[in-house]
C-alpha positions in Angstrom: 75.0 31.6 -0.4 71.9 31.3 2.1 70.3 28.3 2.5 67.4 29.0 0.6 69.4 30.1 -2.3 71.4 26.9 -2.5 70.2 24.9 -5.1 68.6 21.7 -4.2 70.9 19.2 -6.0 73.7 20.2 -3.9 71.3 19.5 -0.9 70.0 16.2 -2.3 73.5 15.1 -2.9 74.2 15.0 0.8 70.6 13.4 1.7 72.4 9.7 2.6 75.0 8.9 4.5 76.7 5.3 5.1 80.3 4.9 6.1 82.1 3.2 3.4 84.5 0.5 5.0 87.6 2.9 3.7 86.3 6.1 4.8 88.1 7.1 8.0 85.9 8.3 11.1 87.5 11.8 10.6 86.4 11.9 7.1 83.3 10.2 7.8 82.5 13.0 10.4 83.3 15.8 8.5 81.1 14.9 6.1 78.2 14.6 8.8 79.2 18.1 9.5 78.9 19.1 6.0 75.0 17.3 6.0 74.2 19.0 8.7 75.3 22.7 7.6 73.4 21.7 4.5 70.2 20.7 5.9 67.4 22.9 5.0 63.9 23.7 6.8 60.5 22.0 5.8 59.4 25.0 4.0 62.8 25.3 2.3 63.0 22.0 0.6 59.0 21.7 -0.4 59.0 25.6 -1.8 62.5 26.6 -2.5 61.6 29.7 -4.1 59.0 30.4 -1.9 56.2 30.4 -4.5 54.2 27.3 -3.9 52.5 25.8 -7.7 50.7 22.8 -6.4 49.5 21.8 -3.5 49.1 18.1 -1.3 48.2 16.0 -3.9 47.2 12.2 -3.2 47.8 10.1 -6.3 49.9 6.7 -6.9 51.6 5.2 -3.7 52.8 8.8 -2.3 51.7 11.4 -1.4 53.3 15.1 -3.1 53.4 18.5 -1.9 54.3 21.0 -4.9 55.7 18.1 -6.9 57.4 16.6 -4.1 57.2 13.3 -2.5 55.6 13.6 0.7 55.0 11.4 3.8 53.2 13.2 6.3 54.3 12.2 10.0 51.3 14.7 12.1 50.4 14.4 15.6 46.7 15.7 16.7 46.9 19.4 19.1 44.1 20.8 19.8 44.7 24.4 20.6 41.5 24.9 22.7 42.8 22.4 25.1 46.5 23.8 25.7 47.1 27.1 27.3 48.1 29.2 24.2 51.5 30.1 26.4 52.3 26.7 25.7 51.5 26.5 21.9 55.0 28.0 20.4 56.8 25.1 23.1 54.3 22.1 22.2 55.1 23.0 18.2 58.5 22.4 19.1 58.6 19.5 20.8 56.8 18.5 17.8 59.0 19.2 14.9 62.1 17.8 17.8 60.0 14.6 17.1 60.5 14.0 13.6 56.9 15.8 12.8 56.4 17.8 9.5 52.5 18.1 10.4 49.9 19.3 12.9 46.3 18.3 12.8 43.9 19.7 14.8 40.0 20.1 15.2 38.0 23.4 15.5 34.9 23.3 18.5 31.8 25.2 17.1 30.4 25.7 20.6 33.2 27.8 21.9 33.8 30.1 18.4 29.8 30.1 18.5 28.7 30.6 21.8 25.3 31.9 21.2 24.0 31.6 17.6 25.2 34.5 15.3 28.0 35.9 18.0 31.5 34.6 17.1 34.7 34.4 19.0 38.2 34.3 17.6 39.9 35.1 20.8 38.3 38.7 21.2 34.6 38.3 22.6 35.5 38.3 26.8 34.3 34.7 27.5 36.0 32.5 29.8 37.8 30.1 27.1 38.4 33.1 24.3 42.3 33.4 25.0 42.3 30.0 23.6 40.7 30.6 20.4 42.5 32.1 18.4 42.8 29.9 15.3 44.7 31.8 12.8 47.6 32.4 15.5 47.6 29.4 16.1 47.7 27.5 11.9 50.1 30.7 11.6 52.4 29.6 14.7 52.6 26.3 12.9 54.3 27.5 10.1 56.3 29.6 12.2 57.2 26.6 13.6 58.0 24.8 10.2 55.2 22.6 10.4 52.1 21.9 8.1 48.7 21.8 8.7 46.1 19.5 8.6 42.6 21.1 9.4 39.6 19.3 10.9 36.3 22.2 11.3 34.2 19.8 11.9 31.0 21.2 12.2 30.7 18.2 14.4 34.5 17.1 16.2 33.5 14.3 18.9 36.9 14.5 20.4 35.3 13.7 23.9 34.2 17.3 23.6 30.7 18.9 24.9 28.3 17.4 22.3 31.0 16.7 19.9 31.8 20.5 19.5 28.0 21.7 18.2 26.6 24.3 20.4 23.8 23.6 22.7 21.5 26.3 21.4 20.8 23.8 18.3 18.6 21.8 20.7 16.9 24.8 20.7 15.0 23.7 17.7 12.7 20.8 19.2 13.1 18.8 16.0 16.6 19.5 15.2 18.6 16.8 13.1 22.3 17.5 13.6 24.5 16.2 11.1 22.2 16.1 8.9 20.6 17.6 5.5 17.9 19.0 7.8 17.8 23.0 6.8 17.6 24.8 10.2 20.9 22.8 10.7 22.4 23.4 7.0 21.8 27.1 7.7 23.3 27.3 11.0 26.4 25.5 10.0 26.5 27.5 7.2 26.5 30.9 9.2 29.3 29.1 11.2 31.3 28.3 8.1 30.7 32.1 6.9 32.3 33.2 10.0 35.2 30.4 10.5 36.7 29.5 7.1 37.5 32.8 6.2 39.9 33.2 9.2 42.1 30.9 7.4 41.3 30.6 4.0 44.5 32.8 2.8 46.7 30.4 4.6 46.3 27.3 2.5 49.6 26.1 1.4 48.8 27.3 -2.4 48.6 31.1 -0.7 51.8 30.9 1.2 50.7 29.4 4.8 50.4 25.5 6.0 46.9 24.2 5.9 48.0 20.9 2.9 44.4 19.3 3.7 41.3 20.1 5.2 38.5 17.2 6.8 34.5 16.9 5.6 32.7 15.9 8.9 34.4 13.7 11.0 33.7 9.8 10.9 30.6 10.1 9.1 30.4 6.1 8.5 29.6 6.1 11.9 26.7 8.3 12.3 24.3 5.4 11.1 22.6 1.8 12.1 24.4 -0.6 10.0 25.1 -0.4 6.6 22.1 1.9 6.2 23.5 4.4 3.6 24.3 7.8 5.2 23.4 11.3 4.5 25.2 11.8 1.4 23.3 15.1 0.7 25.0 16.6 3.9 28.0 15.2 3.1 28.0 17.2 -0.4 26.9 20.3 1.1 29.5 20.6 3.6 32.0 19.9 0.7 30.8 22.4 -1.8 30.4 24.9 1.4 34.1 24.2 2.0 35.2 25.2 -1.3 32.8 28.2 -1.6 34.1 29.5 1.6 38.0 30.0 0.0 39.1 26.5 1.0 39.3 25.6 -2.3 43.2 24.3 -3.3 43.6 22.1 -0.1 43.3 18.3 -0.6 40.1 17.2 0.8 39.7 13.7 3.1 37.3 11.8 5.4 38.3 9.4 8.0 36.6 6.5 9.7 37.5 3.0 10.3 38.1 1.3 6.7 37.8 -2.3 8.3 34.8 -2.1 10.3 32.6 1.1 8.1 34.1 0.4 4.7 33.5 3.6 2.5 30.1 4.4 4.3 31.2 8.3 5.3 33.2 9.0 2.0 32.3 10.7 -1.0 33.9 10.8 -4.5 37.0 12.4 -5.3 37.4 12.5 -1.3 40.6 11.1 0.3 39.4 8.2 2.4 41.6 8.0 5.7 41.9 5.4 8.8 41.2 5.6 12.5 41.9 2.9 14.5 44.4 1.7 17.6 45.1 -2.1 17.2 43.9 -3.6 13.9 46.6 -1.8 11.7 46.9 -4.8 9.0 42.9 -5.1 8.1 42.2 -1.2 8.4 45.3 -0.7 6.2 44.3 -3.8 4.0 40.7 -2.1 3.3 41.8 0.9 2.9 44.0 0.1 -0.5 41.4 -2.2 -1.6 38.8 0.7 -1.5 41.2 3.3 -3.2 44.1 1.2 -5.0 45.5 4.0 -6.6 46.0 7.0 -3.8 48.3 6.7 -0.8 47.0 5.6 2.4 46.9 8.0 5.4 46.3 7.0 9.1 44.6 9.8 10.3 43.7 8.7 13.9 46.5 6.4 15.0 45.2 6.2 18.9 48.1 6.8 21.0 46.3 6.0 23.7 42.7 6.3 24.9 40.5 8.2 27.2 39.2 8.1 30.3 35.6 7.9 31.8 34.1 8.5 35.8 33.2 5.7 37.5 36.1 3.7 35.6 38.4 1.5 37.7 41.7 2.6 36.5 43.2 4.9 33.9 43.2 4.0 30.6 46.6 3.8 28.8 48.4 1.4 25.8 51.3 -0.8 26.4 54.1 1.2 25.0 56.1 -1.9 23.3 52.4 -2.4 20.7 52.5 1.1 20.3 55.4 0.7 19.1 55.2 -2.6 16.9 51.8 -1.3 15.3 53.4 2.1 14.1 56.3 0.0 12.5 53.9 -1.8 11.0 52.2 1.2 9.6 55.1 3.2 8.5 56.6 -0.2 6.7 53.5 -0.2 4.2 54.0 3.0 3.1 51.2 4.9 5.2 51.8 8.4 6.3 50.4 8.8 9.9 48.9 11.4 12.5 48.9 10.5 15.9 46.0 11.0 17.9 46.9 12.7 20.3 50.2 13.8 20.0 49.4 15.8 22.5 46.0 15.5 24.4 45.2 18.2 26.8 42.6 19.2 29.3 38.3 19.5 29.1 38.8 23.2 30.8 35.7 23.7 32.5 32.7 22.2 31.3 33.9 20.7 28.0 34.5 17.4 29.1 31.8 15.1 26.6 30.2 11.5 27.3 29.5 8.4 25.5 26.2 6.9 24.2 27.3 3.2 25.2 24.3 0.3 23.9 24.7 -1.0 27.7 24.5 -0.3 31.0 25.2 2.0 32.3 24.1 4.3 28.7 25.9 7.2 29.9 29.7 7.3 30.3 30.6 10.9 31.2 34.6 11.6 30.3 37.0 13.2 33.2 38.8 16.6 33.0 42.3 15.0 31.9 42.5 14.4 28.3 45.8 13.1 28.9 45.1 10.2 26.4 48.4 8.1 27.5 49.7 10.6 24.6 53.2 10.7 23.5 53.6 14.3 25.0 51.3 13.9 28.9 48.6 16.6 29.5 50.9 19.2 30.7 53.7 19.1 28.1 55.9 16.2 29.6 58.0 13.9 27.1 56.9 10.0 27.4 58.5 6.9 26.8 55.9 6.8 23.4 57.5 10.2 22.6 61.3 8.7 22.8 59.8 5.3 21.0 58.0 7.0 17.6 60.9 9.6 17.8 63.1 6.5 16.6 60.6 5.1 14.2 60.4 8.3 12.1 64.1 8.5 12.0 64.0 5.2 10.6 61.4 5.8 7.7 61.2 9.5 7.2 62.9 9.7 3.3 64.4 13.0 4.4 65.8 12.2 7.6 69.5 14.6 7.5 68.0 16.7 4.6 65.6 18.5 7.0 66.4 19.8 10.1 65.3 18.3 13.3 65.4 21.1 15.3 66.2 20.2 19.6 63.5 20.1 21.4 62.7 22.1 24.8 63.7 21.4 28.4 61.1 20.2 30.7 58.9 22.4 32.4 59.3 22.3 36.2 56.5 21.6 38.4 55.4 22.7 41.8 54.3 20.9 44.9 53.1 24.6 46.8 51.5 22.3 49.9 48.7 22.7 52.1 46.3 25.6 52.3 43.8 26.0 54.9 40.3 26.4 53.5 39.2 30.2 55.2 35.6 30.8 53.5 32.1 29.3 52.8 29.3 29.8 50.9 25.9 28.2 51.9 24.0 27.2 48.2 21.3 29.7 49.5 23.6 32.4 49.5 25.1 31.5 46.6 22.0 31.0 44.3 20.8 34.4 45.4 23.1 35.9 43.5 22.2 34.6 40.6 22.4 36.6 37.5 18.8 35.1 36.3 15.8 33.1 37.4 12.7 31.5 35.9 9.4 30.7 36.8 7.3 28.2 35.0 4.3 25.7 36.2 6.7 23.0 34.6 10.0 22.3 35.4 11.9 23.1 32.1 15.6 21.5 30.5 18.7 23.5 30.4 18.2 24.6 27.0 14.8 26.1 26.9 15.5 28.9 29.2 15.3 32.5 28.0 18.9 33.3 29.0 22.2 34.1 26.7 20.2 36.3 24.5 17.6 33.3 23.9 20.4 30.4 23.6 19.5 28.7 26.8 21.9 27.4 29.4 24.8 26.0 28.2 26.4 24.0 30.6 27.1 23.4 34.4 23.4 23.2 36.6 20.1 24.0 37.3 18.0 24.3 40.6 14.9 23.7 40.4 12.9 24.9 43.7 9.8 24.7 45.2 7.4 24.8 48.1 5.2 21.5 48.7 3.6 20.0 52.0 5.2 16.7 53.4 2.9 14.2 55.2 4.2 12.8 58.3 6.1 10.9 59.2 7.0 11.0 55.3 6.6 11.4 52.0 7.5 10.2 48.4 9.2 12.2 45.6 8.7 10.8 42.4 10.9 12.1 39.2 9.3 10.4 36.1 11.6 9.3 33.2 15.3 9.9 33.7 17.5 12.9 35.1 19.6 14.6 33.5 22.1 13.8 34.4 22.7 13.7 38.1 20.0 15.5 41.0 20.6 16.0 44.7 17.8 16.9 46.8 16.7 19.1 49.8 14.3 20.0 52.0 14.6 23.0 54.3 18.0 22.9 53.4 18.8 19.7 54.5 20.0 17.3 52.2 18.2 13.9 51.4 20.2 12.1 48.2 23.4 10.3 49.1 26.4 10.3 47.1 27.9 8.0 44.8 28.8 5.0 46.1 29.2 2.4 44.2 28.3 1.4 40.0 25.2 0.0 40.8 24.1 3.7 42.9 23.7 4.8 38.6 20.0 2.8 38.8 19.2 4.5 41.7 17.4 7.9 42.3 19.4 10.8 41.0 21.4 9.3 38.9 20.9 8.9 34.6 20.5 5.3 34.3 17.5 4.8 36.6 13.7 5.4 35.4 10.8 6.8 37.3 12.8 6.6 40.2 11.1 7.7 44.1 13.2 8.7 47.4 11.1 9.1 50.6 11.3 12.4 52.2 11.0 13.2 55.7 7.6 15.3 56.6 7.2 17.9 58.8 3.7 18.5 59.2 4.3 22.1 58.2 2.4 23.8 55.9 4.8 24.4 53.3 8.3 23.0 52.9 10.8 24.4 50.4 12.2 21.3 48.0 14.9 21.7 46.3 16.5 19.7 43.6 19.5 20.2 41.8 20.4 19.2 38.5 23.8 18.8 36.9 24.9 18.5 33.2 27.7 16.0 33.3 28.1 16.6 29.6 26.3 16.2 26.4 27.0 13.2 24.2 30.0 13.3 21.8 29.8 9.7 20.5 26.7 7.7 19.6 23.9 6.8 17.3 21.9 9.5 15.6 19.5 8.9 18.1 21.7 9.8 21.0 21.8 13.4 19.9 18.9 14.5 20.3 19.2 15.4 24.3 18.5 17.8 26.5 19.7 18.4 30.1 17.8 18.8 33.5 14.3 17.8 34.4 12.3 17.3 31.4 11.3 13.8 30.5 8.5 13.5 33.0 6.5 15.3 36.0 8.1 15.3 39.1 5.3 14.0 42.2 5.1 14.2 45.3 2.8 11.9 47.2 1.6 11.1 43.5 0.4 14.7 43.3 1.8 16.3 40.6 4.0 19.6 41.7 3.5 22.7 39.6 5.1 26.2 40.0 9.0 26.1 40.0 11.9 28.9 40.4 14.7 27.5 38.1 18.2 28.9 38.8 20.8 28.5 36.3 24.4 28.1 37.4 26.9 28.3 34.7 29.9 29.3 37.2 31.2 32.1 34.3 34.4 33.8 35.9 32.5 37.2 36.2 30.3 35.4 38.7 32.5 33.3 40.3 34.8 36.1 40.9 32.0 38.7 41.7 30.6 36.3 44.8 29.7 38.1 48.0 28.7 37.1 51.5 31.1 34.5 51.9 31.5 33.4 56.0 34.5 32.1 57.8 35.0 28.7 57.4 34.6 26.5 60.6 33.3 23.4 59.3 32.2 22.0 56.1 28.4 22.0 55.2 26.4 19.3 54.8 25.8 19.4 50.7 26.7 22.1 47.8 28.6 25.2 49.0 31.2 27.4 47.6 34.6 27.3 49.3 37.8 29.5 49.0 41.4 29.9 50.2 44.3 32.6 49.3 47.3 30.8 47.7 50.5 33.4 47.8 53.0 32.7 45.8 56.3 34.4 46.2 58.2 33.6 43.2 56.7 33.1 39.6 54.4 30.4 38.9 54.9 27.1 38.2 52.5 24.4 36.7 50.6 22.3 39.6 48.7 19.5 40.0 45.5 20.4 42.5 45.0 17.0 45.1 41.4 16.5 45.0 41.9 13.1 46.9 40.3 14.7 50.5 37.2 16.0 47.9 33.9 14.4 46.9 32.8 15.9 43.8 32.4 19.6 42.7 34.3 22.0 40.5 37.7 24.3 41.2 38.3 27.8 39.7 41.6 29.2 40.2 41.4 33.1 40.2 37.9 32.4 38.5 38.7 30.0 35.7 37.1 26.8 35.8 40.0 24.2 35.1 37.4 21.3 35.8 35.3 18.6 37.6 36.4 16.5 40.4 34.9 13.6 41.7 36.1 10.8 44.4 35.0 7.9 42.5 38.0 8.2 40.0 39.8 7.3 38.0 41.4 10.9 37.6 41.7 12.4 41.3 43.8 15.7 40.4 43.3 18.2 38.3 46.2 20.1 36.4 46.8 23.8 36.9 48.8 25.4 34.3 51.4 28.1 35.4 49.8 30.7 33.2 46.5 30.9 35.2 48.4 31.6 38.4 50.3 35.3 39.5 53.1 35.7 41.6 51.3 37.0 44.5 47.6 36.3 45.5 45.6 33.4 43.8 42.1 32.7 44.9 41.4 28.6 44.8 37.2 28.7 44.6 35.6 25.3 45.0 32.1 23.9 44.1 32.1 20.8 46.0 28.6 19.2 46.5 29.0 17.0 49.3 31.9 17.2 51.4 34.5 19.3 51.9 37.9 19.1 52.9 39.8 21.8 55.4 42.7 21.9 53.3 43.3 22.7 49.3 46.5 20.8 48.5 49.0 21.1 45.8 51.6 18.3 44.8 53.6 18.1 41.7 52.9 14.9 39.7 49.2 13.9 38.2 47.4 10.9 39.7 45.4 10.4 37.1 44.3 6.5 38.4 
């Protein structure tokens, strides 16, 4: 008789096991063998004929999944920020854990790139081998796991303007997340390309998506206890269901204690998010829906880290521990955020809106998150510690099988490689795909580039040719930049770098206001001034008035000598991999220049790859793409000070390390094989 033929009481009759004080150890074993001979998959015991009639349903104390009693133990992987090599391994190590469940968001701005052209892992941009979703929800069921499915539109997740695209800002009086129609119509384009992906793998249809999220901690997109847009709210729920994702229990989640039902709607699971404050969030949340079980969908394993911090952010492992006793002891099913956090590839590291200074928190490259599984794949002492916990409380701990999870990866520490090319900025911005001219120096976004989507990401130059009086002369930038400017004339540069916290008020830097530098004149009759601009990412997190911004120069006139400068060449540098990889002109490398160049070095490998860590420690600040992919910033001030380099992106053979540094360079490029991530 298979396994899935056996009928279930014979498997429930095994489902608990205490040694009776007369029971030898022989006997006693044997019947531990028997259990585990008996023991069934996920998919097995919740649809033992394989035809699903009901699916999550969230009534009473428990939760049930096609009649049965169900406590969901999740953990939060995002599969745009884990090579897709490592997917099939991660799900592993998950279900090893104890999980039945993976939750995971879905970033508009990367399966929307530009408005109306979609990517599900086939359109050639840099990040498409990531995205495809269905392989992914259908890999999790491969991997005897459920799903729980977050599309957002809008994510946060630390991500580039919480997942929305950029080419929304577009619209100069855009409302995200909001009733406001240019908004409701592009979402619902999105949704019309997105949900049907995975709409035939609900759990009802034969696949793993149990639930599926409206908006994402809506009670927080608001000033107080103002009531929120409840209209929005109802359209993204009726666009849900119209779009096939229509037998899949719906839920919100915010923080009970602190926003009380202000992002829910009726009929709508309400869920948790919260760290610390288990017994009031957990209090609330059964006060507010008495009769439906309570889920924890953001139990923070961790946290995040921003630039300019003084240390990595982590949790004590020990209340990590006592707070998820204390949530699986009252009954709460639980996700853990992260389970598994990741990296911000390229330029898809967010920021925070934060109410004081310094107003702009930018978030690092590592999305490590002090997770129970570390940003490349590496068990933690959390992972051993909740592994424990869910033995203790899962009800069908010995009925389901626990599959073991996989060894280690092995790292690499490759050494030193001698930098051996350079490329000035000059040379570099002359190859350009496209420039503008304009009297006024425009943002990011309002560029006629990406088929009329604007720039995305990375930076602008904005260049000029103005007279200098001697022996000097004042630039003036009015309102704020956007997020970070360096400065040149004839090449030579004038800003300083970071230096210390309070360098954020001066010139060139977000916090400070109508800020002036002097610039040396030359009595010349024209000088060419330069100023570069870098998008340090778009705000994930804030009020509803911290999403309405745009990046570059655009809040003010720029002055010089208080004469206000008109006619500007803008250069857009988005670093794709076409470009990076299609650079010419590069020069031997002697010595380091003094500001933004492009550097390179060969790195031959003679066996196959291994996963690296990249020491940026000798760096200032700048970017690194390995054989052209952009695997993220770098910058000296910390906390995060190397950047993980998955195996896949490497070859046995030749790799080519291609830095953006804008400062400083080192002579070397150095590989070790542990993160310092502090």
């Amino acid at each position: 008789m298979s396994r899935k033929q056996r009928p279930l009481a014979q498997i429930i009759s095994y489902s608990s096991f205490t040694m009776p004080r007369n029971l030898s150890v022989i006997t006693f074993f044997i019947a531990l063998t028997v259990q585990s001979c008996l023991s069934v998959t996920l998919y097995e015991y919740y649809v033992p004929d394989g035809v699903p009639s009901t699916g999550l349903v969230a009534e009473g104390e428990t939760f049930t999944l096609n009649g049965k009693n169900l406590t969901i133990f999740s953990g939060s992987f995002h599969y745009f920020r884990v090579h897709p090599d490592y997917w099939r391994e991660t799900f592993k190590k998950m279900r090893a854990a104890g999980l039945n469940t993976v939750q995971t968001y879905v970033p508009w701005n990367l399966h929307e790139p530009r408005q109306g052209e979609y990517d599900f892992g086939e359109l050639g941009e840099d990040m498409s081998p990531f995205l495809d979703l269905r392989s992914f929800v259908q890999m999790a069921q491969e991997e005897d796991l459920f799903v729980l499915f977050r599309p957002g539109p809008y994510i946060c997740s630390e991500w580039e303007f919480g997942g929305m695209p950029s080419w929304l800002q577009r619209d100069p009086t855009m409302h995200v997340r909001t009733y406001y129609d240019n908004y409701r119509s592009a979402v619902a384009a999105y949704f019309g390309a997105l949900l049907p992906q995975v709409a035939d793998l609900e759990f009802t249809e034969g696949g793993p998506i149990i639930a599926v999220q409206i908006e994402n901690e809506y009670g927080n997109f608001g000033y107080d206890d103002e009531p929120r847009d409840h209209l929005y709210m109802n359209f993204l729920k009726n666009l849900t269901l119209s779009s096939g994702l229509d037998n899949s229990l719906l839920y919100t989640s915010d923080s009970p204690a602190s926003k009380l039902d202000w992002g829910t709607l009726p009929g709508v699971l309400q869920t948790a998010n919260f760290q610390r404050d288990a017994e009031s969030n957990l209090s609330m949340l059964k006060l507010l829906q008495p009769n439906r079980p309570m889920m924890v969908t953001e139990f923070w394993s961790g946290w995040f880290d921003h630039w300019l911090a003084d240390v990595h952010t982590d949790w004590d492992v020990d209340e990590f521990a006592t707070t998820l006793d204390y949530i699986l002891s009252h009954g709460s099913s639980v996700n853990f955020y992260m389970f598994i956090g990741g990296t911000n590839f390229g330029f898809m590291a967010g920021a925070n809106a934060v109410p004081t200074w310094p107003t702009y928190a930018p978030i690092v490259t590592s999305y490590d998150y002090g997770a129970p599984l570390s940003e490349a794949g590496d068990y933690t002492e959390k992972y051993s510690r909740l592994v424990e916990l869910i033995a203790l409380y899962n009800p069908l701990n010995g009925i389901v099988d626990n599959p073991v999870g996989p060894a280690q990866r092995q790292k690499a520490a490759y050494g030193d490689f001698p930098v051996t090319e350079i490329l000035d900025i000059y040379s570099l911005i002359s190859q350009a795909p496209v420039k503008f001219v304009n009297d006024e120096p425009l943002n990011m976004e309002a560029l006629d580039m990406n088929n009329g989507n604007g720039q995305s990401y990375g930076y602008l130059l904005y260049s000029t040719n103005v007279k200098l009086q001697v022996p000097q002369s004042e630039l003036l930038i009015r309102g704020h930049v956007r997020d970070m400017a360096q400065v040149f004339v004839d090449l030579v540069v004038q800003t300083k770098p970071y230096q210390h916290l309070n360098d954020v008020n001066d010139f060139g830097f977000w916090n400070g206001r109508d800020k002036n530098i002097s610039l040396p004149g030359t009595g010349n009759p024209a000088d060419r001034l330069d100023i570069l601009v870098e998008n340090l990412g778009r705000v994930n997190y804030g009020a509803a008035h911290n999403f309405y911004q745009k990046k570059g120069l655009w809040e003010g006139d720029v002055l010089v000598d208080r004469e206000r400068v008109l006619g500007w060449t803008m250069t857009p540098l988005e670093f794709k991999k076409s470009f990076v990889n299609g650079l010419t002109g590069w020069e031997p490398f002697t010595t380091s220049a003094n500001g933004p160049a492009m550097y390179r070095t060969t790195v031959t490998l003679s066996s196959p790859p291994l996963d690296t860590f990249l020491d940026m420690r000798q760096w200032n600040k700048g970017v690194v793409f390995v054989n052209g992919f952009n695997v993220g910033r770098y910058w000296s001030v910390g906390p995060q000070r190397t950047l993980y380099v998955p195996a896949p992106l490497l070859v046995q053979g030749d790799n080519q390390i291609t830095i953006f540094e804008q400062y400083t360079a080192a002579s070397a490029v150095s590989f070790i094989d542990v993160p310092i991530l502090s």
